[in-house]
DOTI-270745 format. One record per residue (C-alpha): residue in three letters; x negated, y negated, z negated. Coordinates in nm, 4 decimals, padded with zeros to 6 digits. Layout:
# DOTI-270745
+--------+----------+----------+----------+
| residu |       px |       py |       pz |
+--------+----------+----------+----------+
|    ALA |        X |        Y |        Z |
...
+--------+----------+----------+----------+
***
This chain:
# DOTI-270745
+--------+----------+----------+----------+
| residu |       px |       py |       pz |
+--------+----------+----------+----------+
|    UNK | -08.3741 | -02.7362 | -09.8851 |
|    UNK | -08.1270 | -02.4892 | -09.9034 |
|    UNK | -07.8133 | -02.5750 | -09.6756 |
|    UNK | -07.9670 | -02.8136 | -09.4986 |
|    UNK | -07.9048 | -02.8098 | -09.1579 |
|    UNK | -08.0296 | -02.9775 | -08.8795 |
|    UNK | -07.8881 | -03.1341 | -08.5316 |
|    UNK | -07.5504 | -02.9777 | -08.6796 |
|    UNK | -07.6398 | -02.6605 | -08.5333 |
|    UNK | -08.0126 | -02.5488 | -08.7077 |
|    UNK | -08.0677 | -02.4148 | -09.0704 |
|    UNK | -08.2985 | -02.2648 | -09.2614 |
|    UNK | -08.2422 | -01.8558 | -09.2815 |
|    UNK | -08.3566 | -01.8740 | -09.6307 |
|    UNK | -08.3949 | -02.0979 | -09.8668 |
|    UNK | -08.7171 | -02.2310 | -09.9022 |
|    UNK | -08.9484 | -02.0996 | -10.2108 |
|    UNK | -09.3310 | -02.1932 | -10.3730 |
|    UNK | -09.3792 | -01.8365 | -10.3774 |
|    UNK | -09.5594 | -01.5950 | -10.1358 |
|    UNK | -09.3055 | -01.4302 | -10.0763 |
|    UNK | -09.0564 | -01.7590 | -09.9387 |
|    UNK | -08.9503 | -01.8063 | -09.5441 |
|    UNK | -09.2285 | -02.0086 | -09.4205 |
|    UNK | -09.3576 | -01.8146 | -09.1343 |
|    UNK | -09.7162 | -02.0091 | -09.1674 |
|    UNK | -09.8307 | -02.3339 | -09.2695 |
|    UNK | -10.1040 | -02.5615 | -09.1354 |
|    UNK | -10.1900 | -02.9269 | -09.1457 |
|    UNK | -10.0142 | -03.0614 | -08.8243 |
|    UNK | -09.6860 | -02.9496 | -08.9833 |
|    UNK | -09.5031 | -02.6479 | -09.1632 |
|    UNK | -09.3330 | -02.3663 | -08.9825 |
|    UNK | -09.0320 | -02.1916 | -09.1347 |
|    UNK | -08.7805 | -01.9255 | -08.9984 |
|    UNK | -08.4328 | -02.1074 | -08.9227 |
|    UNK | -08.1358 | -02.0153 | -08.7351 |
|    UNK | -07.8688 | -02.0547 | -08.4783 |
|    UNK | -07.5715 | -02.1119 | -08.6578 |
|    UNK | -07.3999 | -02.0806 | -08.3474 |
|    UNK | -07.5665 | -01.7746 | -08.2265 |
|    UNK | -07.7164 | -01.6266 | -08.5143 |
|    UNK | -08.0491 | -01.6203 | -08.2798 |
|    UNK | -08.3327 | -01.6846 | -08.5417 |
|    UNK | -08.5832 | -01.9670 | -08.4502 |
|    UNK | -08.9283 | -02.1427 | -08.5680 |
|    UNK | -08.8683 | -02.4804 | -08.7421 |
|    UNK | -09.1646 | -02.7193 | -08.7908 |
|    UNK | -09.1287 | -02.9193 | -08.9760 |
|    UNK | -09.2473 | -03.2769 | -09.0941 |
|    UNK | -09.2098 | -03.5165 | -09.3497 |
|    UNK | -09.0934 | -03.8356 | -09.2319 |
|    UNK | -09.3700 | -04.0614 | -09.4530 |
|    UNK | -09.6488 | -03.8435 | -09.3902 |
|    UNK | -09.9710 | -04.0710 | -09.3070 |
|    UNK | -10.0488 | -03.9289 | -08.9374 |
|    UNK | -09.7673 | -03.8413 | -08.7808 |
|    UNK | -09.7987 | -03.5493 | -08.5212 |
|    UNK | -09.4672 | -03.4096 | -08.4359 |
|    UNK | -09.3366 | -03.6637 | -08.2089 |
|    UNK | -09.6607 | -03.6656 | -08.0199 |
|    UNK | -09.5808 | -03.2414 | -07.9703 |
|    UNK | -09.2359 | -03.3038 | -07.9274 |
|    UNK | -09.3396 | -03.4974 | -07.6008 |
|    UNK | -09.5682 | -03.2346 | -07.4621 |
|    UNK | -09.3325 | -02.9606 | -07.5076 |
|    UNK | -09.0548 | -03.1951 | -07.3276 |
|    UNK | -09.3646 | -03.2130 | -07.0386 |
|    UNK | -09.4215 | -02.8470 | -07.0501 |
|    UNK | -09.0771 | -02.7773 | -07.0274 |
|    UNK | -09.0080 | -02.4314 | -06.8089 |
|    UNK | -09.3644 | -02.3628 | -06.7695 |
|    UNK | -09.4956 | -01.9711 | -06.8129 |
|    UNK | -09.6745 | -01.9032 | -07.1680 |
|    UNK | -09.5042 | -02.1997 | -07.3241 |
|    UNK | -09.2704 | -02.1700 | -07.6365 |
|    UNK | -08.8904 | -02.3098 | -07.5138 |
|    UNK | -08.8051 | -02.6224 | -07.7474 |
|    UNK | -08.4634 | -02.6260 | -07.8342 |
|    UNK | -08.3867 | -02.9578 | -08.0520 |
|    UNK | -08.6066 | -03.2581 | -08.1380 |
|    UNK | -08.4443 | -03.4903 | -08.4082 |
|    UNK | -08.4820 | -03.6897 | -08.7726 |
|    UNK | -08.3000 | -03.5518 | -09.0237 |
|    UNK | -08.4157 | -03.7388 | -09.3729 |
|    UNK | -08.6920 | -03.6508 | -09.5421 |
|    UNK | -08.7769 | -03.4624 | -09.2158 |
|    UNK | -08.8657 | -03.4626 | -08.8687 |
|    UNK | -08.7667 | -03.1158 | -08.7644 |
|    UNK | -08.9219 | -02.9346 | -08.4146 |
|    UNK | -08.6912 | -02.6483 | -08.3154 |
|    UNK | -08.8821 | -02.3999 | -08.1247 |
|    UNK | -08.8712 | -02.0051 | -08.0252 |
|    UNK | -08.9413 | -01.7725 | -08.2707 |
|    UNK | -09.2634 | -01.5641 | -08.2192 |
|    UNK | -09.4089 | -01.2460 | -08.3450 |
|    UNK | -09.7628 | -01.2181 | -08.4461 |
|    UNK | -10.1272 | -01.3870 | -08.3968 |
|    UNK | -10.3487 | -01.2076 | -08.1733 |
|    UNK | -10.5595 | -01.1779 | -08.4274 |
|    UNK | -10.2514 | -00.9569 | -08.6349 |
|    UNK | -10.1741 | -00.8389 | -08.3001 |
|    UNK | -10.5507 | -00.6524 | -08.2317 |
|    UNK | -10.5615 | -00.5882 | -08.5905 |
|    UNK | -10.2964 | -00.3318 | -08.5868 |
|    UNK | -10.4435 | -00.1813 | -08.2793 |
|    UNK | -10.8287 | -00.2682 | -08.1968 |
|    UNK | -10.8298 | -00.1351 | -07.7939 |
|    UNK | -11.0834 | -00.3587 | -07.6085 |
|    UNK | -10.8116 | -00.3194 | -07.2956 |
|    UNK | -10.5560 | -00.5006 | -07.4830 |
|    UNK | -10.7874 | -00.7734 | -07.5846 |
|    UNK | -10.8627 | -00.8362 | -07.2151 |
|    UNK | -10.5042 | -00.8061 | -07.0960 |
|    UNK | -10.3994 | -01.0991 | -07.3644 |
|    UNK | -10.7325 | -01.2832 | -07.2145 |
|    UNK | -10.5828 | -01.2692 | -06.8539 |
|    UNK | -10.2909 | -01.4276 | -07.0149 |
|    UNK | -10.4536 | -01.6858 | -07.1810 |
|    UNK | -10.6367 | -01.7934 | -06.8651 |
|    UNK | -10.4460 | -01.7070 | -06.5219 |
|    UNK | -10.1338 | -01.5265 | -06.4005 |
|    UNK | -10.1874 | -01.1504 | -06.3803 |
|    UNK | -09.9756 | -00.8040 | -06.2829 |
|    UNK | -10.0533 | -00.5661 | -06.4905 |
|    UNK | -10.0178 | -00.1922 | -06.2872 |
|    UNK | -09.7219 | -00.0067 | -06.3291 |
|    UNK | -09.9090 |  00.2446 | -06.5295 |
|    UNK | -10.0281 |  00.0012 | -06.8273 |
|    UNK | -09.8304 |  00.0351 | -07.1006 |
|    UNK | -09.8313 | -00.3681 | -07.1045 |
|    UNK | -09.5476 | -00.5877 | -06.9419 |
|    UNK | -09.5861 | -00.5305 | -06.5954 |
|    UNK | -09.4463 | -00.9025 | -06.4736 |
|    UNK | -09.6068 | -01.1524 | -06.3046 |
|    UNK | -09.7256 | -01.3751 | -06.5591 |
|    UNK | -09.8783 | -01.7129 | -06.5907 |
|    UNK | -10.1248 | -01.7807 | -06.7984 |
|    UNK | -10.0990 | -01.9999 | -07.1105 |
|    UNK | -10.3734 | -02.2515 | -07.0049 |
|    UNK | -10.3761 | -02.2651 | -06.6450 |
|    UNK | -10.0155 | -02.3578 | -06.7307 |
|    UNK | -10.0961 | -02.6696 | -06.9649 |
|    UNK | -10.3790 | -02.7521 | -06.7447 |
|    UNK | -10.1639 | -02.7955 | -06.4404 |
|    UNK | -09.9609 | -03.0455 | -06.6559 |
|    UNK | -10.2809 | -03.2678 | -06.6856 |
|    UNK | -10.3629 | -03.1304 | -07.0587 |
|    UNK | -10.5723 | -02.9516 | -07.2977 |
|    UNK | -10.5194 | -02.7924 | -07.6254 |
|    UNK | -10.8338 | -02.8977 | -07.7624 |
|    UNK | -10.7998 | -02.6390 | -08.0543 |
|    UNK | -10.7724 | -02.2969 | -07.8609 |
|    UNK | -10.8375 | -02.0126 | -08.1031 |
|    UNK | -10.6465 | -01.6860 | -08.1940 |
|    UNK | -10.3787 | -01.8354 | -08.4408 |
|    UNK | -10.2346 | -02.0583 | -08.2066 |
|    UNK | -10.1674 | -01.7317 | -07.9255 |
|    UNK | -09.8857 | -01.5666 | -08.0172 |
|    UNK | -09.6559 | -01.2602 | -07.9152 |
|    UNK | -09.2925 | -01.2534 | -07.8749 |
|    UNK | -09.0519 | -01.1133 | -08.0649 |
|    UNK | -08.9941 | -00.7461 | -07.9607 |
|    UNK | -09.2487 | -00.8182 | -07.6431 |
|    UNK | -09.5797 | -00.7403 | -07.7787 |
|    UNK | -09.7593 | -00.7991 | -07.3978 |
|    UNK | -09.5742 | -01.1313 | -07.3874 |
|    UNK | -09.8558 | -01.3758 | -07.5132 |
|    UNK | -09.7571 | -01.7844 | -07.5669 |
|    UNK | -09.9485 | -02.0962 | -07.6711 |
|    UNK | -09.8414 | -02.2747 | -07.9538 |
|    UNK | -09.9612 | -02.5716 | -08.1654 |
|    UNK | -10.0063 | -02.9275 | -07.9615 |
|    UNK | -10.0657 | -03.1508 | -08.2155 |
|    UNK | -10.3980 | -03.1912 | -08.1099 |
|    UNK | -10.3242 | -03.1891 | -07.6916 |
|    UNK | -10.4004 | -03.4569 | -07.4961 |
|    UNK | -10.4368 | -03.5600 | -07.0968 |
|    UNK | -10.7078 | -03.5121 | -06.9277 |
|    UNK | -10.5818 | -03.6613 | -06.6311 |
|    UNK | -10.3503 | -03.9012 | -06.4916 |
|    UNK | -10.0056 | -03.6809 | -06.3515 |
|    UNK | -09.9417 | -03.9122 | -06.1103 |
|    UNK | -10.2747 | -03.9710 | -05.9124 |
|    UNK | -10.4616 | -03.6554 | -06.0722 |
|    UNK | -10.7477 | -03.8671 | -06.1598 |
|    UNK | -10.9568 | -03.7342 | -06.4135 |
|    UNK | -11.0147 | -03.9842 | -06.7485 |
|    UNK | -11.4012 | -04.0878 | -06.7372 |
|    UNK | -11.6348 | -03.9376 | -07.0028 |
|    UNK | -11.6795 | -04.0739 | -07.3299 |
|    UNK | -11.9492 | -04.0293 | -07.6162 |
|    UNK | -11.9658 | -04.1090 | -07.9910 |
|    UNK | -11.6273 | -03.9317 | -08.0746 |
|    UNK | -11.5608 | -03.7095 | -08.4022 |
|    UNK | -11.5384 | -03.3743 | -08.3381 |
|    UNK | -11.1436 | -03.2619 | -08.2581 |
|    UNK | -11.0680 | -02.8556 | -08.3077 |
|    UNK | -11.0965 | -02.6100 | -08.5441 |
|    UNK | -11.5228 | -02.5772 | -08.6228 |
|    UNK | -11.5094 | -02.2090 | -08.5621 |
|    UNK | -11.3684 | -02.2278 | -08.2487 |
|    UNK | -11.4550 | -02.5698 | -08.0590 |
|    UNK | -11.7291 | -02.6672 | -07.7808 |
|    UNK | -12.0386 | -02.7678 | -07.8034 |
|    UNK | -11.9532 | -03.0973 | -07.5945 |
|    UNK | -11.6664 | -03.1312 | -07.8971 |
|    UNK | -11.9685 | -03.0764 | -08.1547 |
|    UNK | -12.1770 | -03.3280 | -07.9793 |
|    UNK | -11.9041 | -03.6193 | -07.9516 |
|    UNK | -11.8434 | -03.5905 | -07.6168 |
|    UNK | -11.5039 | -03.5904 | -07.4844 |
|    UNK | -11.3318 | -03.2314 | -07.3744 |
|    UNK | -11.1921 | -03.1330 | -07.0507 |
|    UNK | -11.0366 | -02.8406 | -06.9244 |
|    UNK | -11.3994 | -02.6662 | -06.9882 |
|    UNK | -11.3838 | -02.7067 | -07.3461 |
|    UNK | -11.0395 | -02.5403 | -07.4018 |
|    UNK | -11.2180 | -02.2147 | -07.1705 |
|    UNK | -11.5425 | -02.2130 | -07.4173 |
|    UNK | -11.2793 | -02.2075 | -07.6856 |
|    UNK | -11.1380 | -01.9180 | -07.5487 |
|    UNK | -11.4640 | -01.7149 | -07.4992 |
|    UNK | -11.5296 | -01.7570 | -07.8645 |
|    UNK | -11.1668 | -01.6586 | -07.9636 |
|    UNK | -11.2381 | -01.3201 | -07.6997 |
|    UNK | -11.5884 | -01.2567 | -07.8602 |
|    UNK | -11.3978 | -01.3152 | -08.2237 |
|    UNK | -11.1085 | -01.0546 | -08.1018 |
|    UNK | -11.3246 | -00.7923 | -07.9699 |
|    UNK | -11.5777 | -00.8456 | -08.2874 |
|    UNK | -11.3972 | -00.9757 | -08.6115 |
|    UNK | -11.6905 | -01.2402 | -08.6705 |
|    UNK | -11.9006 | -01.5226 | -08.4682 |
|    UNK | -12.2574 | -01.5653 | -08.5066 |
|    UNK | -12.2483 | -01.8756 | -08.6712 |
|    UNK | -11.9101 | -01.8039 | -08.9436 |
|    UNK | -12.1708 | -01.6727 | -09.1899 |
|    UNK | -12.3327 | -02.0035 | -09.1560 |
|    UNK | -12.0010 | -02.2273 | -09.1736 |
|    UNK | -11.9498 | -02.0047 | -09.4938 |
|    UNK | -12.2673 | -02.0159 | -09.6403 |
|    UNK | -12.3068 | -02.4566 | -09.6542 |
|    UNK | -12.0480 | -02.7002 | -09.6967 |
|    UNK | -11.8500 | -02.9328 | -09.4842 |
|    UNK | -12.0840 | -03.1900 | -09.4448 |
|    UNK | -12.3622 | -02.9254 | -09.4017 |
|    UNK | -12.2138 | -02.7415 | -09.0935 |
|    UNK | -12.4941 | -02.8737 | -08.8482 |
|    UNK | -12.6338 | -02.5720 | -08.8633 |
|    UNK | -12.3369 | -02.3481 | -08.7274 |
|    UNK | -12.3275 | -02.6223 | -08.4567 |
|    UNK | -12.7360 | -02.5464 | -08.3536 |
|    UNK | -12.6508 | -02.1563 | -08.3470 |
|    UNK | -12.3525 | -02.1890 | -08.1417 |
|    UNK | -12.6364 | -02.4459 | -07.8914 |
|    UNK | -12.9058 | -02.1853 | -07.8905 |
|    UNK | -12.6908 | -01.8730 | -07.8585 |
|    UNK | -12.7483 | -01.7723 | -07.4969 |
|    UNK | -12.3831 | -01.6278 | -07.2597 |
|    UNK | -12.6312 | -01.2598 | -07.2936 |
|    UNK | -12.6284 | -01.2833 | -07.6551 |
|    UNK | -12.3067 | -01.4243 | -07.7467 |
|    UNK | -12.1770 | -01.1338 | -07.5458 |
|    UNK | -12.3942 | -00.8940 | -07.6182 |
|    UNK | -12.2207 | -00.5378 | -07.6567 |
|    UNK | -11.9010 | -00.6493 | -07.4806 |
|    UNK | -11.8358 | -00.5488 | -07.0736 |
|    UNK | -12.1240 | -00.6932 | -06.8254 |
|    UNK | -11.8449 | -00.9113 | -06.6180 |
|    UNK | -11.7807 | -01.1038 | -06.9282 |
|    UNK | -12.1055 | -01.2493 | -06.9019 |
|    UNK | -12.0686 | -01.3844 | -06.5563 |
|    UNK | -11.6624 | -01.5221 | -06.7015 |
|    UNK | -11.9045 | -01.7215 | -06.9692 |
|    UNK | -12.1986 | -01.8084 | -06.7437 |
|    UNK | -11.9559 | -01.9744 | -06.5419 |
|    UNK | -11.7352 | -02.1810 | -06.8090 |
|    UNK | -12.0638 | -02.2756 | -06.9450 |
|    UNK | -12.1572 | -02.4558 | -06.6193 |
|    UNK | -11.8159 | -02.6576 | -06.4902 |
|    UNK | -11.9178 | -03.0165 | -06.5368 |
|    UNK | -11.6846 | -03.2456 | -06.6783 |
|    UNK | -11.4194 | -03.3162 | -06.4566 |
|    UNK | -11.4672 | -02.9992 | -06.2707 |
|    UNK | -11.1768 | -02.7453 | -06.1887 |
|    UNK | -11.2051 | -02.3960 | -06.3596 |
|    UNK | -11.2054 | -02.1553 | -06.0848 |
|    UNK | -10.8906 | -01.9353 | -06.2441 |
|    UNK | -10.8769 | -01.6921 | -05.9840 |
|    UNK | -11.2371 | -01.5783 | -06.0380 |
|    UNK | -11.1921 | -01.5972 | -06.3810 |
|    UNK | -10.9309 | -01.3195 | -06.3403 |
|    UNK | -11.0797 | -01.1573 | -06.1282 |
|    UNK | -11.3686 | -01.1011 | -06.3705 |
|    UNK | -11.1462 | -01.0496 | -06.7017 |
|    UNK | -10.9565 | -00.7918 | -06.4693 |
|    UNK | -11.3140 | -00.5834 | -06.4599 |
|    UNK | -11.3539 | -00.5983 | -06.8038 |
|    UNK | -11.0722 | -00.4493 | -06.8732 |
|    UNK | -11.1753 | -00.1447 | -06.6054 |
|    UNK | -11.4610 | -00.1149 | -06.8133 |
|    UNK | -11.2684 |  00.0893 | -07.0818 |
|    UNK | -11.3266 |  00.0849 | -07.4389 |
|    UNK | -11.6008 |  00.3495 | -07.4630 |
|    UNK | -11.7925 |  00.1399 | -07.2444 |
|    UNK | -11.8269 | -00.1730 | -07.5348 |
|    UNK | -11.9378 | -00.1989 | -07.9725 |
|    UNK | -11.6009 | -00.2390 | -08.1166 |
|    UNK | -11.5693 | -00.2918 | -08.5095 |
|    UNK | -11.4656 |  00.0773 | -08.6410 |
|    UNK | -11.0492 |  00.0396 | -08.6106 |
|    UNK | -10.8049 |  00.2713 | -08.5396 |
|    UNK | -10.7317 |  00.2591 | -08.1747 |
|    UNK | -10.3654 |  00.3318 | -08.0262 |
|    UNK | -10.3996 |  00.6265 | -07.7554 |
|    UNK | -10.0678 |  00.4771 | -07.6307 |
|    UNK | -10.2959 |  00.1609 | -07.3472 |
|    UNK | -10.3908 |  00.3044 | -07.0477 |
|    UNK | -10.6617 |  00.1400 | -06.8101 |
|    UNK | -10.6108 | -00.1158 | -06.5658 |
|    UNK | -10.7660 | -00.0339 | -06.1728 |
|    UNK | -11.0706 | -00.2054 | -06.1495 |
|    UNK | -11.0730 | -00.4943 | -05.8830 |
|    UNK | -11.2610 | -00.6088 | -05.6191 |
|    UNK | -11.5894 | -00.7005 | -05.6725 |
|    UNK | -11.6012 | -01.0911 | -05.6741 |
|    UNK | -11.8465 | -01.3427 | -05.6002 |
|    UNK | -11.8945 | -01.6785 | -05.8155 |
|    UNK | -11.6993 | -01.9593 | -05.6308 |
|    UNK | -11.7672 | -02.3073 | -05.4790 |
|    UNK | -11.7379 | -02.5570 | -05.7627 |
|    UNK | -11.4723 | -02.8442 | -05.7167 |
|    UNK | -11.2995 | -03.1484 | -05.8707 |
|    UNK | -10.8891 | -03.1788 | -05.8926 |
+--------+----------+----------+----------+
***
């Protein structure tokens, strides 16, 4: 594919090779990602691409929830949607690193936190932290108020920005869908018997069980992806390792009996209280965000000493966050 370009203004910054070592910046099954560029600017981008006969076609269905997140805090800017034979081609930002290679290269429990506030509400970070101290929004209160969910939140699909290593975004909305009408705000009704949608590691019980997810299932998602930051493992990937496919029942009765103490055992006591309450929002029930901060905000107070980290070398560079006031689980509600 080398000298293709695409839109007349995007091309590949490389040409593209079978080898390790080639421009693809990851690859998954809802569509390759490779470096491109601005031949205009000479800013690099992300281009995802997909081939045009492929059996279930994905892109067109991101392309139109990145058009409806448009502007929106956490969200990757998409610059160019088009069909260029064999492809359809995605232009996006270009991002950094996973969280997951993002704690890797420095294992502080504080930054896993701060990314959580991210990934759940809006949060200023103190002057102080070494972190971006801007008002931010967070990644899923942000698709949520556009009536969807991910419905495959995990680590890969968070992402830091390029030279902004506090800056987290969401990527990866093949999956996405509404979970309300935009106009009216009525929530769909609940349906059973469905196949499980999400990565296995990562997804809800209700997902597990056939049910259909809400904005609750996108916020158990994230407690395993915390729980899988702060440890390096879940409970039940020995399991998903240890039978086949067809055999994973058993990862799915671990993750059921697997109480918010013991899942969280080892990490700061608020956390507990930020999984006791995801674990009990009914369906069509609105996450209360601003208590979810509130409680992600303590953990962070908490300090590393404080929580069983997997032995990592830890960055003396992130300071502490001031620990906030103390906060009281809120009145449920429906939106």
């Amino acid at each position: 594919m080398e000298g293709i370009e695409w839109g007349r203004r995007w091309a590949l910054a490389l040409p593209v090779s079978h080898s390790d070592s080639g421009p693809s910046i990851f690859l998954n099954p809802l569509g390759d990602v490779y470096l491109g560029r601005d031949i205009k600017t000479g800013q690099d981008v992300a281009l995802k691409l997909e081939p045009i006969q492929t059996q279930t076609p994905r892109l067109s269905h991101e392309h139109t929830i990145y058009k409806a997140l448009s502007g929106m805090p956490g969200i990757p800017t998409m610059h160019w949607y088009g069909r260029e034979v064999p492809y359809h081609v995605l232009v996006l930002d270009r991002l950094d690193l996973t969280l997951e290679e993002a704690i890797s290269k420095c294992h502080d429990i504080n930054l896993v936190f701060s990314y959580a506030n991210q990934m759940v509400l809006s949060v200023c970070f103190s002057q102080t932290f070494s972190l971006n101290p801007l008002l931010q929004l967070s990644c899923l209160e942000s698709l949520h108020e556009r009536s969807y969910i991910h419905r495959d939140v995990k680590p890969a699909n968070f992402m830091t920005s390029i030279g902004e290593l506090s800056r987290v975004s969401l990527i990866d909305f093949g999956l996405a869908q509404l979970f309300r009408d935009p106009s009216t705000r009525r929530h769909v009704p609940l349906v059973s018997g469905l196949k499980t949608v999400g990565t296995i590691t990562f997804t809800s019980i209700n997902s597990h069980s056939g049910r259909m997810q809400s904005r609750r299932d996108d916020l158990e998602s994230l407690v395993y992806s915390i729980v899988y930051l702060c440890r390096g493992r879940l409970p039940w990937q020995d399991i998903i390792k240890r039978y086949s496919i067809d055999k994973y029942g058993a990862s799915v009765l671990e993750k059921k009996i697997a109480s918010s103490k013991t899942l969280c055992q080892g990490l700061p006591a608020p956390f507990v209280a930020f999984t006791q309450h995801i674990q009990s929002l009914g369906f069509d029930e609105k996450p209360q965000y601003d208590y979810l901060h509130a409680l992600l905000m303590q953990c962070s107070a908490h300090g590393s000493n404080d929580v069983v980290l997997n032995p990592v070398t830890v960055s003396p560079s992130f300071g502490k966050l001031a620990p906030p006031a103390k906060c009281s689980p809120p009145r449920s509600g429906r939106m």
